[in-house]
N, CA, C and O atoms as a Tripos MOL2 file, in Angstrom:
@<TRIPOS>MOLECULE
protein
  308   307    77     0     0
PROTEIN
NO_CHARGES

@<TRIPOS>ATOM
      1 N         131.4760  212.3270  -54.2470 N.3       1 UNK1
      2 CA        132.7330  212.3470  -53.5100 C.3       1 UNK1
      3 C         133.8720  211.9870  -54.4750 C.2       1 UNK1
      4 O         133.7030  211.0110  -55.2060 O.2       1 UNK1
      5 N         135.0610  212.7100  -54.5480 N.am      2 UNK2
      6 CA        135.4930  212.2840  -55.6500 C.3       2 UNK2
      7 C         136.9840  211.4840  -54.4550 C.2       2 UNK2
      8 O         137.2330  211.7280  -53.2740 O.2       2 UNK2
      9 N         137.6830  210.5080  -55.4530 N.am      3 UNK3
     10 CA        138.2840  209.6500  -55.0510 C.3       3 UNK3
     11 C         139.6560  210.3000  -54.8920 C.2       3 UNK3
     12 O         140.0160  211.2770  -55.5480 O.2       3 UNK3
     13 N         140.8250  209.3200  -53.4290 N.am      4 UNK4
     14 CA        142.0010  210.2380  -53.1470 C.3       4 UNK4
     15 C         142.9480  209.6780  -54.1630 C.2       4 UNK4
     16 O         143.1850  208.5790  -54.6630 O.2       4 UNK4
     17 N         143.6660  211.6930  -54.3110 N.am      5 UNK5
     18 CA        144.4930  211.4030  -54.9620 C.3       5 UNK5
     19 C         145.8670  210.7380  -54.5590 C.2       5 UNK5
     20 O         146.5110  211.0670  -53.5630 O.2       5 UNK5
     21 N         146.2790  209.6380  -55.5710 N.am      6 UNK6
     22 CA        147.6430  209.0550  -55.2240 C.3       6 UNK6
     23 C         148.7970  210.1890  -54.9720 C.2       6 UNK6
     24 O         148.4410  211.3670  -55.0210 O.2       6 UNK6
     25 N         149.7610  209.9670  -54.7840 N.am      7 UNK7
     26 CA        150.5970  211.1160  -54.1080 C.3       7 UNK7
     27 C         152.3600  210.0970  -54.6950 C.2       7 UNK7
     28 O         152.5930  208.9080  -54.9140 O.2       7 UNK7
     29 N         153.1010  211.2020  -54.7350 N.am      8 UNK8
     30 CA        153.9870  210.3720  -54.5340 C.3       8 UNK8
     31 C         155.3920  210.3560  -53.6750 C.2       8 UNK8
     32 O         155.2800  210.9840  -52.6220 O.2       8 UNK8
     33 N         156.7490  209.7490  -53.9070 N.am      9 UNK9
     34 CA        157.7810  209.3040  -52.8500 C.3       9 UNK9
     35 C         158.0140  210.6230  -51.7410 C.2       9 UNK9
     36 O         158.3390  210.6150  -50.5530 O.2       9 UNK9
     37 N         157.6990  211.7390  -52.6790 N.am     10 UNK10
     38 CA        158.5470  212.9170  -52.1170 C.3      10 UNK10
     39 C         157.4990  213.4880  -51.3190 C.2      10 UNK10
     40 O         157.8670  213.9360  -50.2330 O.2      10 UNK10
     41 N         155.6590  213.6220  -51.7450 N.am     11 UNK11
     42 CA        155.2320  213.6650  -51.0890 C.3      11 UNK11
     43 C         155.0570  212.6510  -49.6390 C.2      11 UNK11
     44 O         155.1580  213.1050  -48.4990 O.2      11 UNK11
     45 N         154.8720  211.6870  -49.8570 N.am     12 UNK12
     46 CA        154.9240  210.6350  -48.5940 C.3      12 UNK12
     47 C         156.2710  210.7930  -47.4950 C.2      12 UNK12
     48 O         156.2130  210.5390  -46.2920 O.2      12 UNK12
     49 N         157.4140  211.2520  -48.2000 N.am     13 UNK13
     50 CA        158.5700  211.4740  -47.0030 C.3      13 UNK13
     51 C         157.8430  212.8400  -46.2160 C.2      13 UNK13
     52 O         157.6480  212.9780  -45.0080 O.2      13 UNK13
     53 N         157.5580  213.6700  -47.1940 N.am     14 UNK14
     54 CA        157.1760  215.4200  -46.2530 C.3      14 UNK14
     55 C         156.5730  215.0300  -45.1740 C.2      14 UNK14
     56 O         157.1060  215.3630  -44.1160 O.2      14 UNK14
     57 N         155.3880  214.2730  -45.1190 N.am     15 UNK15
     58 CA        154.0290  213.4240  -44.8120 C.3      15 UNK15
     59 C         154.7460  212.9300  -43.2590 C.2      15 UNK15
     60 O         154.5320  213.2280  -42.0840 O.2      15 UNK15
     61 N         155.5110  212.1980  -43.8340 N.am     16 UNK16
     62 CA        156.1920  210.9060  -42.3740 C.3      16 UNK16
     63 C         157.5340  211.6940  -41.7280 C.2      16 UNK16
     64 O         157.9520  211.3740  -40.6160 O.2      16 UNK16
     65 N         158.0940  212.6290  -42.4350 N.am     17 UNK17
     66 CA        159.0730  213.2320  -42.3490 C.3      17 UNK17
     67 C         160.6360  212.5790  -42.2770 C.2      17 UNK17
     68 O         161.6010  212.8890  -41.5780 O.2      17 UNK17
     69 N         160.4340  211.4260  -43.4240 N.am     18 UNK18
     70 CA        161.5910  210.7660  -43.7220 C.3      18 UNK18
     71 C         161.9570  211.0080  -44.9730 C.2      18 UNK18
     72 O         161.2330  211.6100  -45.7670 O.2      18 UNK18
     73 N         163.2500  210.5030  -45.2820 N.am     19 UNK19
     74 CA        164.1200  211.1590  -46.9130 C.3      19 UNK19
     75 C         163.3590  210.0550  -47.6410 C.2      19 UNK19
     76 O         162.7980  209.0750  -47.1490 O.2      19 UNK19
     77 N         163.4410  210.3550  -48.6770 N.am     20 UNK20
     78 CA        162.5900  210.0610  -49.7740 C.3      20 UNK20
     79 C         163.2180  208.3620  -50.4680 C.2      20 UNK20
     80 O         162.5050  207.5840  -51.1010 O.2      20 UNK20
     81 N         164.7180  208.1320  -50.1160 N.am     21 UNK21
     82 CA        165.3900  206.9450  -50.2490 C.3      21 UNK21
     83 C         164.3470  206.1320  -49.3300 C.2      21 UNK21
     84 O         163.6720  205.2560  -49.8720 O.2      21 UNK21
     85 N         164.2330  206.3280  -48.3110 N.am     22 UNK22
     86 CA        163.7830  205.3400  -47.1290 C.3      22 UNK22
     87 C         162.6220  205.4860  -47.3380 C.2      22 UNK22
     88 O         162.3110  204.4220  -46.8040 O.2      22 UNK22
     89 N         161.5960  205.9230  -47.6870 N.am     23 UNK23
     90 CA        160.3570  205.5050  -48.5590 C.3      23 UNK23
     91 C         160.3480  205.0810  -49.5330 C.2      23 UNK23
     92 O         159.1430  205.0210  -49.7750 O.2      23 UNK23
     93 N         160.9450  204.6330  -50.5120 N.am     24 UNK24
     94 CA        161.2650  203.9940  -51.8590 C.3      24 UNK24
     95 C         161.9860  202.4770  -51.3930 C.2      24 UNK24
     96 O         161.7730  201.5770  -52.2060 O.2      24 UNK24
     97 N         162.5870  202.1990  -50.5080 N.am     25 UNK25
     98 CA        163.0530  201.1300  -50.0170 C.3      25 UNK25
     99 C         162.3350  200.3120  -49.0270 C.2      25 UNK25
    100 O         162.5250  199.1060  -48.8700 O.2      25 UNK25
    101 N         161.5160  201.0190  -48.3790 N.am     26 UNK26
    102 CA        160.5800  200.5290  -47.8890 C.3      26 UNK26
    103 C         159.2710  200.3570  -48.7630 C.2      26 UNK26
    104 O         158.4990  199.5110  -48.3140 O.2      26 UNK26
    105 N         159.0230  200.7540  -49.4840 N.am     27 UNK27
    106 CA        157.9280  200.5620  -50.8380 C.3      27 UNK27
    107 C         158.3010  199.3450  -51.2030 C.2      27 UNK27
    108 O         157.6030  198.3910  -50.8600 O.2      27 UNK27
    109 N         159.9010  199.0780  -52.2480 N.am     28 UNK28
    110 CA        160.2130  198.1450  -52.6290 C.3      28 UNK28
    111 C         160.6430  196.6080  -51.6180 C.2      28 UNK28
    112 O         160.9750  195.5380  -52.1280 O.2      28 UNK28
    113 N         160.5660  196.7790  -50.6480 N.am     29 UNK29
    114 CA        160.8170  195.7230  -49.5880 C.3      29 UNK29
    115 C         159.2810  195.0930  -49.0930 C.2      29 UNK29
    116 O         159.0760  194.1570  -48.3200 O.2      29 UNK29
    117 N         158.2740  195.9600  -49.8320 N.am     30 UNK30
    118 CA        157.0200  195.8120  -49.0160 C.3      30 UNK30
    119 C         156.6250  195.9470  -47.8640 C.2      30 UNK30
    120 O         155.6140  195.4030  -47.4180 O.2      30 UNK30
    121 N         157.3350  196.6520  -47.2720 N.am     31 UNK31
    122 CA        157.3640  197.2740  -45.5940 C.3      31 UNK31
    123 C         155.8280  198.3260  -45.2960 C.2      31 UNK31
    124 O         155.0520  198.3600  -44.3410 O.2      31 UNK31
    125 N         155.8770  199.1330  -46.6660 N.am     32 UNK32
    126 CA        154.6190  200.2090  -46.3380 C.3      32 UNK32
    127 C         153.4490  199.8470  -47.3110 C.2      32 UNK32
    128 O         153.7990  199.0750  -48.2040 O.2      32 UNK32
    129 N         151.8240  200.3230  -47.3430 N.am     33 UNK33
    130 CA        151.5840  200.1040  -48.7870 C.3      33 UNK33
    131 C         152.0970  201.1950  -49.8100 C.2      33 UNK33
    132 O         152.3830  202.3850  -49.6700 O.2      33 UNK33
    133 N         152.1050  200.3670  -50.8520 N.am     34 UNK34
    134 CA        152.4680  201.1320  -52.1500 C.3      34 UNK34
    135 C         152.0460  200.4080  -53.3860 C.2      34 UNK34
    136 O         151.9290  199.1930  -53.5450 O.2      34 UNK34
    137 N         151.8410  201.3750  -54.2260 N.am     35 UNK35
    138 CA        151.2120  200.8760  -55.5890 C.3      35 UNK35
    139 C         152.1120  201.0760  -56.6730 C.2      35 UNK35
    140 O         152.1180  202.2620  -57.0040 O.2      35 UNK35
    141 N         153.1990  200.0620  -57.6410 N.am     36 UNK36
    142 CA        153.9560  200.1390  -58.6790 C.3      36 UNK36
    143 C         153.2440  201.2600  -59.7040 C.2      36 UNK36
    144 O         152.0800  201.5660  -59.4430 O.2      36 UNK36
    145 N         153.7710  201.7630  -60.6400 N.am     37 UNK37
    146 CA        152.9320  202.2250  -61.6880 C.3      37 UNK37
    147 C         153.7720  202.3960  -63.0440 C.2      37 UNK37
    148 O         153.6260  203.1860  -63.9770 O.2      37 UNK37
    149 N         154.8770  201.1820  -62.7750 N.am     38 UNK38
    150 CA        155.6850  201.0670  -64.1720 C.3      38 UNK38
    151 C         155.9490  199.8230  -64.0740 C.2      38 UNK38
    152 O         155.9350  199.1750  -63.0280 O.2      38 UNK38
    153 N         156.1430  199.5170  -64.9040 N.am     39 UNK39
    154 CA        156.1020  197.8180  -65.0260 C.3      39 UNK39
    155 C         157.8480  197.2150  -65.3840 C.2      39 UNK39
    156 O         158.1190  196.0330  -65.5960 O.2      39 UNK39
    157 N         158.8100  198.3060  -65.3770 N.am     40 UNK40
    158 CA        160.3560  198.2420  -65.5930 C.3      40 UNK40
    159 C         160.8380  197.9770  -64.1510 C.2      40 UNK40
    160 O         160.0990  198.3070  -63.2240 O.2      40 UNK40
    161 N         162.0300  197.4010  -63.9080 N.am     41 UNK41
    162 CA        162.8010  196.9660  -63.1590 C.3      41 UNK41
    163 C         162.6830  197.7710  -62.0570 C.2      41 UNK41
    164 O         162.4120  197.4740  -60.8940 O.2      41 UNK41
    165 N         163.0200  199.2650  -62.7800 N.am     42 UNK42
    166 CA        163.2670  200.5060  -61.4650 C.3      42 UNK42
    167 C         161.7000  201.4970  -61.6750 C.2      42 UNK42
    168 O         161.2980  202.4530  -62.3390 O.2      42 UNK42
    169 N         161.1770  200.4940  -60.5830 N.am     43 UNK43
    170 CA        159.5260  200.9080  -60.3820 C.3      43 UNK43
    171 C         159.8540  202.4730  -60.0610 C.2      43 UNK43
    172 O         160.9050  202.9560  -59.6390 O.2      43 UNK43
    173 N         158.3990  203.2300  -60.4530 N.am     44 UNK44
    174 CA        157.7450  204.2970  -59.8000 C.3      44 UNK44
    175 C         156.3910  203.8970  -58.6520 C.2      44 UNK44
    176 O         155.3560  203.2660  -58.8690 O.2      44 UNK44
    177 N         156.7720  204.3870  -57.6990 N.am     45 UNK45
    178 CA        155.7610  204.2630  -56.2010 C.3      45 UNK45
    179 C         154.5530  205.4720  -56.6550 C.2      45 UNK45
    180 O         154.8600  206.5370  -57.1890 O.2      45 UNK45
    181 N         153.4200  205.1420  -56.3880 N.am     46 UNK46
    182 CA        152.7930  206.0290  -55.4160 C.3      46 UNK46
    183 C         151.8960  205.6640  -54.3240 C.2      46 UNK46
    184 O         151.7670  204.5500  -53.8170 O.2      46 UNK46
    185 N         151.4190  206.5240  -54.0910 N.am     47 UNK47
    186 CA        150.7790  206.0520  -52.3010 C.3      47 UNK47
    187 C         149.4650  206.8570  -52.1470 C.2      47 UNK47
    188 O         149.3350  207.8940  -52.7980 O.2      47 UNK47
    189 N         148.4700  206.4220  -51.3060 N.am     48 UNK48
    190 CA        147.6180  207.4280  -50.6250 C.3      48 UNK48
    191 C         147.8380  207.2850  -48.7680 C.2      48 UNK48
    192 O         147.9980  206.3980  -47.9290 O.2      48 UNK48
    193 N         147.7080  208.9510  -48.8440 N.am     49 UNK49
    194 CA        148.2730  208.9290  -47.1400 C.3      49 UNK49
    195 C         147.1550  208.5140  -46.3610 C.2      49 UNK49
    196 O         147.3200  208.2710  -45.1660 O.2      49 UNK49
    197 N         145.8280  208.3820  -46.9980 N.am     50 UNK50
    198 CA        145.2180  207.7210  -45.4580 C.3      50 UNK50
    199 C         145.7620  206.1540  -45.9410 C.2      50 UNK50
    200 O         145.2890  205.3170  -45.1720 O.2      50 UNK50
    201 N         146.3780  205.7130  -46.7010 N.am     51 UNK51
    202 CA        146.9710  204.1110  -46.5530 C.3      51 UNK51
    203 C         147.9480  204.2710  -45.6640 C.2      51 UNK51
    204 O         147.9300  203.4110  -44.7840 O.2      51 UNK51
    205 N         148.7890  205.0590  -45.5790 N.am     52 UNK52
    206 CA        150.1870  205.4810  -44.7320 C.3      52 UNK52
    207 C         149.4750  205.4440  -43.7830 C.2      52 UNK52
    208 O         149.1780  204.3870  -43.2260 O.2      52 UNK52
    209 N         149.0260  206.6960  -43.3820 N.am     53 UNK53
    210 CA        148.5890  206.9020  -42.1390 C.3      53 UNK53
    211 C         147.9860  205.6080  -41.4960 C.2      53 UNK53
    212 O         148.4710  205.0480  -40.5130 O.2      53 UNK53
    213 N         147.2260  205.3320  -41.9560 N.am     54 UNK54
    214 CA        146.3320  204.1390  -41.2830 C.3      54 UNK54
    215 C         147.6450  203.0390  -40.7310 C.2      54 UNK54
    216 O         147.8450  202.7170  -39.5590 O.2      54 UNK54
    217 N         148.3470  202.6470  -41.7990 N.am     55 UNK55
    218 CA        149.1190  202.0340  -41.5780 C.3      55 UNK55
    219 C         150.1790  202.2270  -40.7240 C.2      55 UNK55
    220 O         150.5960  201.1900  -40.2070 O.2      55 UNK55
    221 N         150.7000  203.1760  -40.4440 N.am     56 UNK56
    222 CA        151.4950  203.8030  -39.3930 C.3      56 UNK56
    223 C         150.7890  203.7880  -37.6160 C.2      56 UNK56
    224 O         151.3760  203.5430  -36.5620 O.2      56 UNK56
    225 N         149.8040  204.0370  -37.7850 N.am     57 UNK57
    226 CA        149.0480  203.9440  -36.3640 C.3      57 UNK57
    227 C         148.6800  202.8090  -36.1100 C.2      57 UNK57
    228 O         148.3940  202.6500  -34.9230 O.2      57 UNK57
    229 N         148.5020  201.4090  -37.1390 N.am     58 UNK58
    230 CA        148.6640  200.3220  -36.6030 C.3      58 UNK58
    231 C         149.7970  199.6890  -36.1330 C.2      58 UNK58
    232 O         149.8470  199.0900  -35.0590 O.2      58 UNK58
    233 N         150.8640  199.8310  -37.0500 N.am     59 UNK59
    234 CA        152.1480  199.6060  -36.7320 C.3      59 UNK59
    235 C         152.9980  200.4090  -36.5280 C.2      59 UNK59
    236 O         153.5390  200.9710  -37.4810 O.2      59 UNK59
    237 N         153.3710  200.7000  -35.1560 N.am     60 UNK60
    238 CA        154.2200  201.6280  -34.3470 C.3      60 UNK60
    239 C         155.5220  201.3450  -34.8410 C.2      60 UNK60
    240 O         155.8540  200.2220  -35.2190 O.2      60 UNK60
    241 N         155.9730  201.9500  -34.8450 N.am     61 UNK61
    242 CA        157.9770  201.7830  -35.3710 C.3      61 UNK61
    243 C         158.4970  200.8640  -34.1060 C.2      61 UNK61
    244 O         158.1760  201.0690  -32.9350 O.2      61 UNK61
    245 N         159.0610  200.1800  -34.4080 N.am     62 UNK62
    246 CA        159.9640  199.2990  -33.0330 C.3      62 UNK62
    247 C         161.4730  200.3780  -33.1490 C.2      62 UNK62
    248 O         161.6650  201.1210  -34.1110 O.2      62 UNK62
    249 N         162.0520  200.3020  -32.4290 N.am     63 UNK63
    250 CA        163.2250  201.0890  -32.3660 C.3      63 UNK63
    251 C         164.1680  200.2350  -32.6340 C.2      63 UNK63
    252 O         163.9850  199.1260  -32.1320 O.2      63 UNK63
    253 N         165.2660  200.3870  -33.3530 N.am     64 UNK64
    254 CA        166.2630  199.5390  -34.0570 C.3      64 UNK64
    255 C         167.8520  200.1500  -33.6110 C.2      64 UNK64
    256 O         168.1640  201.3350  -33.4920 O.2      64 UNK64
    257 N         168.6150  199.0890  -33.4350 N.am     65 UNK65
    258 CA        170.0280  199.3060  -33.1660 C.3      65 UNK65
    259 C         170.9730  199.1190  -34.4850 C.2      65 UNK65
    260 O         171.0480  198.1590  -35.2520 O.2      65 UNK65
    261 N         171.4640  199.9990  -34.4860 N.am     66 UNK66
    262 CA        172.4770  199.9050  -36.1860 C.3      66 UNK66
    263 C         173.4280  198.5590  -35.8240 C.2      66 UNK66
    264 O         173.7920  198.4990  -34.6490 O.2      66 UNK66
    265 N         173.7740  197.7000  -36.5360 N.am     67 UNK67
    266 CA        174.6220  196.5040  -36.6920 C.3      67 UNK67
    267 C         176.0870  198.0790  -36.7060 C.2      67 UNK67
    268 O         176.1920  199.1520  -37.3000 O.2      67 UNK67
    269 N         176.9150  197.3100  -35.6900 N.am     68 UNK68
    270 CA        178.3050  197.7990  -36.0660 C.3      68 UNK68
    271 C         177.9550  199.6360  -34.9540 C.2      68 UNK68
    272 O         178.7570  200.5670  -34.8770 O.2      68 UNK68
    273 N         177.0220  199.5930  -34.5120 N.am     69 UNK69
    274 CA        177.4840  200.4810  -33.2260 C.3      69 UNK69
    275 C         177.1720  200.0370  -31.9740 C.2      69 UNK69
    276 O         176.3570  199.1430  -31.7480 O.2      69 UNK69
    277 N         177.7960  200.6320  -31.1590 N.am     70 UNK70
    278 CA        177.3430  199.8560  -30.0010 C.3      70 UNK70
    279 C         176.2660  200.6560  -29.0660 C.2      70 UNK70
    280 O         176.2390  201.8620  -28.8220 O.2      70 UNK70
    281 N         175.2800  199.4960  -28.5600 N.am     71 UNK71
    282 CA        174.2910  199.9220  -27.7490 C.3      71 UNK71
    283 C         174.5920  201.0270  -26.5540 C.2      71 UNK71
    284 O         175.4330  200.8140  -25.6810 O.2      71 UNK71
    285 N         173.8980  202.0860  -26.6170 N.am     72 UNK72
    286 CA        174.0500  203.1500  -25.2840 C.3      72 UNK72
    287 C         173.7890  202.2920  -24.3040 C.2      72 UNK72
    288 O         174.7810  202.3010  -23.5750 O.2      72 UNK72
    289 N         172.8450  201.4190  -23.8150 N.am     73 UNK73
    290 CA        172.7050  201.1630  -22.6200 C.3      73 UNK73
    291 C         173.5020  199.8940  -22.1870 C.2      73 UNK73
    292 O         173.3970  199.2750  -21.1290 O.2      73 UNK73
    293 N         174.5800  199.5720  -23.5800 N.am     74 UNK74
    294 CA        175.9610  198.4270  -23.0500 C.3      74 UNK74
    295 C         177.0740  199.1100  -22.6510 C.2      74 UNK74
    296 O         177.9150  198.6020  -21.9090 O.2      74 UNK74
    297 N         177.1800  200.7240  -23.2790 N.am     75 UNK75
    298 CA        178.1630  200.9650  -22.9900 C.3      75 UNK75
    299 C         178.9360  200.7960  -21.7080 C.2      75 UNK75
    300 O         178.1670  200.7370  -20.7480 O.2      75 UNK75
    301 N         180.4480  200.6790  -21.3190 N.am     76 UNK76
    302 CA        181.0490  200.4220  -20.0440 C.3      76 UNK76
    303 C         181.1890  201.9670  -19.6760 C.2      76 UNK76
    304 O         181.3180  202.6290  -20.7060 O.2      76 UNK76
    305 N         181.2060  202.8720  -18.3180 N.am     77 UNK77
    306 CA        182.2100  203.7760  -18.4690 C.3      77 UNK77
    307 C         183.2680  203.5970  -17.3920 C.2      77 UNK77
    308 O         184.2560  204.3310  -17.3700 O.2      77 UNK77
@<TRIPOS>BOND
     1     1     2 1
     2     2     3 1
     3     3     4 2
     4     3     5 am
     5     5     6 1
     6     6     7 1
     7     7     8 2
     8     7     9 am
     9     9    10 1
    10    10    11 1
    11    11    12 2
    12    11    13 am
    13    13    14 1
    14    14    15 1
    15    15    16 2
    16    15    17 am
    17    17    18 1
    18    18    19 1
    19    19    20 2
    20    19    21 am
    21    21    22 1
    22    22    23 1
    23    23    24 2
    24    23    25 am
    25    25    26 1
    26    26    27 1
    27    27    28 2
    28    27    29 am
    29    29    30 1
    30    30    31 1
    31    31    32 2
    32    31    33 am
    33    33    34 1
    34    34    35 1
    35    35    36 2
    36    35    37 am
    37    37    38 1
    38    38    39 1
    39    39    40 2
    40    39    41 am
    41    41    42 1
    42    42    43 1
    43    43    44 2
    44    43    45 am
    45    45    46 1
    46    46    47 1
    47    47    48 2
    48    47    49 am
    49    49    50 1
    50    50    51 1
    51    51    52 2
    52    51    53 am
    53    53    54 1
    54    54    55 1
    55    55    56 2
    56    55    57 am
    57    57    58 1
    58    58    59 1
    59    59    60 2
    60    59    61 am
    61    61    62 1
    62    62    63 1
    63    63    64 2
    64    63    65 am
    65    65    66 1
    66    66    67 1
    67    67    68 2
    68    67    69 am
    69    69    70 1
    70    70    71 1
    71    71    72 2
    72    71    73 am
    73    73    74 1
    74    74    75 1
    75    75    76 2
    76    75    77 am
    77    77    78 1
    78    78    79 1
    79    79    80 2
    80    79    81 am
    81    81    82 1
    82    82    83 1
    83    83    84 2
    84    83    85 am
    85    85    86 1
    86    86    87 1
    87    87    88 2
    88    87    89 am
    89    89    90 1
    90    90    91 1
    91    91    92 2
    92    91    93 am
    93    93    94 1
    94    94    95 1
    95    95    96 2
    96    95    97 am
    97    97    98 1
    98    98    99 1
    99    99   100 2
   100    99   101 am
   101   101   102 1
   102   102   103 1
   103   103   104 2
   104   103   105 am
   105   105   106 1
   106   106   107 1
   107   107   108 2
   108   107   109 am
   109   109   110 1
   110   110   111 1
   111   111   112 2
   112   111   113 am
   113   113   114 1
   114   114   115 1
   115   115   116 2
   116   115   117 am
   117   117   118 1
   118   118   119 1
   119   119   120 2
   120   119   121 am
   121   121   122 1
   122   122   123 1
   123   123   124 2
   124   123   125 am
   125   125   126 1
   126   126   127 1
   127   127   128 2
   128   127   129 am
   129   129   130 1
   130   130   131 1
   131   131   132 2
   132   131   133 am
   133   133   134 1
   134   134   135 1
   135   135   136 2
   136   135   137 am
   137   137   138 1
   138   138   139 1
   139   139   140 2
   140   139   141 am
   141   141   142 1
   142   142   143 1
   143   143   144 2
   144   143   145 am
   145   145   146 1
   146   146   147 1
   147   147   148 2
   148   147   149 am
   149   149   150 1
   150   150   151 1
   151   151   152 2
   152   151   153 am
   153   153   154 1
   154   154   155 1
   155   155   156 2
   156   155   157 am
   157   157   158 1
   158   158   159 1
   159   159   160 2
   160   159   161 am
   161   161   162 1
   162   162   163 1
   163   163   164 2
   164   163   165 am
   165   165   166 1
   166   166   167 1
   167   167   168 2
   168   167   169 am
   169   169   170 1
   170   170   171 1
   171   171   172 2
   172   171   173 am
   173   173   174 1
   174   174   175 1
   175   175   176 2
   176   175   177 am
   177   177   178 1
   178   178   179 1
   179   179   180 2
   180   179   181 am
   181   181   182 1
   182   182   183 1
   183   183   184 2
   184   183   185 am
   185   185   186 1
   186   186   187 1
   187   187   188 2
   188   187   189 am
   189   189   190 1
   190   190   191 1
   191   191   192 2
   192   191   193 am
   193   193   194 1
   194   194   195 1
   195   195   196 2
   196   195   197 am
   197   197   198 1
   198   198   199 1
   199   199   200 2
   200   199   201 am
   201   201   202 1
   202   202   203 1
   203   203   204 2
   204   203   205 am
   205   205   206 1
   206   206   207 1
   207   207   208 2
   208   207   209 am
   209   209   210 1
   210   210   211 1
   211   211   212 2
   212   211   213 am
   213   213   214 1
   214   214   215 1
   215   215   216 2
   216   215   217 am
   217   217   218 1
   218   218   219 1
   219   219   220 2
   220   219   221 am
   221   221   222 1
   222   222   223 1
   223   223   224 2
   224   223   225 am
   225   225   226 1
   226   226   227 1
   227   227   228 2
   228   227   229 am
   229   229   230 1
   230   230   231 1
   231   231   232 2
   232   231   233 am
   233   233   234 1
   234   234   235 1
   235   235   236 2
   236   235   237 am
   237   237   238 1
   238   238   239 1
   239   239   240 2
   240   239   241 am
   241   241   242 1
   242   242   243 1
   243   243   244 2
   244   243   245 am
   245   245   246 1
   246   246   247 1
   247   247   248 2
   248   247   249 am
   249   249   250 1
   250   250   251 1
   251   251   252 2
   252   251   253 am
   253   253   254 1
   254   254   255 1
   255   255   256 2
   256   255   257 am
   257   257   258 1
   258   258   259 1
   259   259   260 2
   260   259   261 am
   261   261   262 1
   262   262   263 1
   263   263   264 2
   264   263   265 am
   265   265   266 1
   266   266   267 1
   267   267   268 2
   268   267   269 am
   269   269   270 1
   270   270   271 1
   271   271   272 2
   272   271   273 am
   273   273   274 1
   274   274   275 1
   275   275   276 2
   276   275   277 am
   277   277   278 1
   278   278   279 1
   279   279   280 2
   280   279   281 am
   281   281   282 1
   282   282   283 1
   283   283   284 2
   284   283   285 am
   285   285   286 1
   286   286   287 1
   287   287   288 2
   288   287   289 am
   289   289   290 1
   290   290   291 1
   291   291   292 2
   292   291   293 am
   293   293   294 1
   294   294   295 1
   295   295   296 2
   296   295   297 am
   297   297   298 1
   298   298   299 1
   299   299   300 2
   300   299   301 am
   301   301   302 1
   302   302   303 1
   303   303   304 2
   304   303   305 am
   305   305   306 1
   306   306   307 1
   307   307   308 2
@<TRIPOS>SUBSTRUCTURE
     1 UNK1         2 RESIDUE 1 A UNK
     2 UNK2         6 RESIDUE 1 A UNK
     3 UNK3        10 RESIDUE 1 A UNK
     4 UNK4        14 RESIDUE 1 A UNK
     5 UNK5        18 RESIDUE 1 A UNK
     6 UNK6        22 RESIDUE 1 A UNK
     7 UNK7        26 RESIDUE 1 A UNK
     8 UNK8        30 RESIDUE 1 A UNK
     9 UNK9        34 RESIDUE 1 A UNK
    10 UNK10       38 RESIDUE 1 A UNK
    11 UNK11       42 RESIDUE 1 A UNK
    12 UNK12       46 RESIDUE 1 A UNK
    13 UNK13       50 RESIDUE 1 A UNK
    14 UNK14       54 RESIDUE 1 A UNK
    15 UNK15       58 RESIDUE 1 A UNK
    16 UNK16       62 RESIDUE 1 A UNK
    17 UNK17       66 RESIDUE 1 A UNK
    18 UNK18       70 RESIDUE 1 A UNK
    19 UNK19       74 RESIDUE 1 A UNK
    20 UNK20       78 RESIDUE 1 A UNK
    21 UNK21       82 RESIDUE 1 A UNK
    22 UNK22       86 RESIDUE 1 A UNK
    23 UNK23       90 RESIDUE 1 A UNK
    24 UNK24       94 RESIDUE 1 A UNK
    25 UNK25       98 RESIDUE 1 A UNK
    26 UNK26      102 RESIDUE 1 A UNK
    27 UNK27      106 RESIDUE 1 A UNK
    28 UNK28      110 RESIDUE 1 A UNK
    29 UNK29      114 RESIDUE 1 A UNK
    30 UNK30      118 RESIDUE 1 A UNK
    31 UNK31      122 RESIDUE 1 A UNK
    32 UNK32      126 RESIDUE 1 A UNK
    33 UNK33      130 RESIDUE 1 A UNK
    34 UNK34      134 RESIDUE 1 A UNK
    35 UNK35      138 RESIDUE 1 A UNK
    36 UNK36      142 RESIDUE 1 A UNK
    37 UNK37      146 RESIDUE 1 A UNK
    38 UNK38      150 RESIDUE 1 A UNK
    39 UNK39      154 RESIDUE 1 A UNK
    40 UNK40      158 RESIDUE 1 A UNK
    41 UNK41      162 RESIDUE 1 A UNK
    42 UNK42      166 RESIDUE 1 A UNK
    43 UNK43      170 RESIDUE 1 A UNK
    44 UNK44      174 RESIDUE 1 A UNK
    45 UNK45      178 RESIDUE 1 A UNK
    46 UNK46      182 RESIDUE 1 A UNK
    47 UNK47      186 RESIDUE 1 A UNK
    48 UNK48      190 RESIDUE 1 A UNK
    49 UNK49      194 RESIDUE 1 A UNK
    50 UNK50      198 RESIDUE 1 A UNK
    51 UNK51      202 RESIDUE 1 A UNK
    52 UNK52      206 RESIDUE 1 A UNK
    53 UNK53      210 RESIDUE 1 A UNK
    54 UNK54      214 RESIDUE 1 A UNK
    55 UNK55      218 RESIDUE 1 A UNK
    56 UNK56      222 RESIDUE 1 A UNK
    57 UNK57      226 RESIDUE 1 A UNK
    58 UNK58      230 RESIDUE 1 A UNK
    59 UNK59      234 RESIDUE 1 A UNK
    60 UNK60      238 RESIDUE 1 A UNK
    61 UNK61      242 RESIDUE 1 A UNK
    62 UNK62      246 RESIDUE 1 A UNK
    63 UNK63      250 RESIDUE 1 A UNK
    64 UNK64      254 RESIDUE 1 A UNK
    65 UNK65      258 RESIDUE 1 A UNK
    66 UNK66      262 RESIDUE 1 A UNK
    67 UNK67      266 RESIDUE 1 A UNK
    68 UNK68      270 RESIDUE 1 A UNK
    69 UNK69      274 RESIDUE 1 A UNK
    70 UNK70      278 RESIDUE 1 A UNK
    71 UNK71      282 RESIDUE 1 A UNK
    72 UNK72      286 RESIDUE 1 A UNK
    73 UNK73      290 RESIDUE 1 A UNK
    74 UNK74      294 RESIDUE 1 A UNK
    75 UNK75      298 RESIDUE 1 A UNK
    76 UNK76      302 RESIDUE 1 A UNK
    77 UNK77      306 RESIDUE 1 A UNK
């Protein structure tokens, strides 16, 4: 059986279907797994998607309100 291949930022956004910033920031925040593979300041990520995946179906996205808009369900009309 041969072992999975690592993948990387641009593949993992196609994957989750997010921009490739917001997988790199979430890499570097430690939010998703990810594996460094440069040892300089401004890391290179890569990933394997059954780590994503797995990880995604344990942890469901919570839904988030942007600071500085206001909630649809406060609005007055």
């Amino acid at each position: 059986m041969m072992p999975e291949p690592f993948v990387s930022v641009k593949e993992v956004a196609q994957f989750l279907r997010m921009a490739p910033r917001t997988i790199s920031r979430m890499a570097r925040q430690g939010r998703i797994p990810a594996h460094p593979v440069s040892g300089s300041i401004r890391r290179t990520w890569r990933f394997k998607l059954s780590e994503i995946g797995l990880f995604f179906e344990s942890h469901p996205p919570t839904p988030t309100i942007e600071v500085g808009r206001p909630n649809p369900a406060e609005r007055q009309q």
